[in-house]
N, C-alpha and C positions, 0 to 999 in steps of 0.2 A: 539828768540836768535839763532836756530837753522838755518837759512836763513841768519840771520847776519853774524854767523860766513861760512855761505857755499859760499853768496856773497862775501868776503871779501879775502877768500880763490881761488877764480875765478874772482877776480879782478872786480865786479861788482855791483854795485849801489845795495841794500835791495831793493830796491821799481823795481826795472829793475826787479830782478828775481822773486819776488812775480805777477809782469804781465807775465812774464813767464809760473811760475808756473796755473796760475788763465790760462791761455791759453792752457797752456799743459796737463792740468791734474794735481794730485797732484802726481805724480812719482817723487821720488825725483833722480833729475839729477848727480849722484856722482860714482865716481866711487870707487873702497874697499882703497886706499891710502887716497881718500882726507874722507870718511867714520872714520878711522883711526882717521886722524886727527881730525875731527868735537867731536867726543866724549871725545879725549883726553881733549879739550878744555874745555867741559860740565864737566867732572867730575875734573877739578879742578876748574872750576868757580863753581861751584854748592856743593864742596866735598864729590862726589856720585862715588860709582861704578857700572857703569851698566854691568850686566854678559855677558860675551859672548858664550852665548848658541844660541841653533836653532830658539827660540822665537823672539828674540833682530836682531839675522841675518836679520829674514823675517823683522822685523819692519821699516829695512832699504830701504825699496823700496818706499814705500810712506813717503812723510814728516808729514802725520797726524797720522801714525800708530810709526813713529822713535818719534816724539814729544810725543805721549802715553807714548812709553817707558821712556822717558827720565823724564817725569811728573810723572810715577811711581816709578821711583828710587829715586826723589827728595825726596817722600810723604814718600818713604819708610824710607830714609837716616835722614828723622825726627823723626820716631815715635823713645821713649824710651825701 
């Protein structure tokens, strides 16, 4: 989801930027605006809040460590 919403936001095909990514490394390509936006988007598809603390900051450099976060806040935003 987290590609969907970053392709779509940079005007580009999911499967374009996954070979991208798959070429480039998994550094995720965004800058702190379109960042912004990508989460806003998650915690109201998902109604999660992810913290913005120092942890959540760094997890936004890679799209496997931002998807961590984002999989943590889900599991969290479920338990009772």
């Amino acid at each position: 989801m987290i590609i969907d919403f970053l392709a779509e936001l940079q005007d580009k095909d999911p499967s374009e930027l996954r070979a991208e990514l798959s070429v480039g490394g998994s550094e995720l390509p965004v800058d702190s605006l379109l960042i912004v936006e990508i989460l806003t988007r998650l915690e109201e598809h998902f109604g999660i809040s992810i913290p913005a603390d120092a942890e959540a900051a760094r997890s936004t450099r890679s799209v496997r460590a931002f998807s961590r976060t984002v999989l943590d806040s889900i599991i969290e935003g479920q338990q009772p």
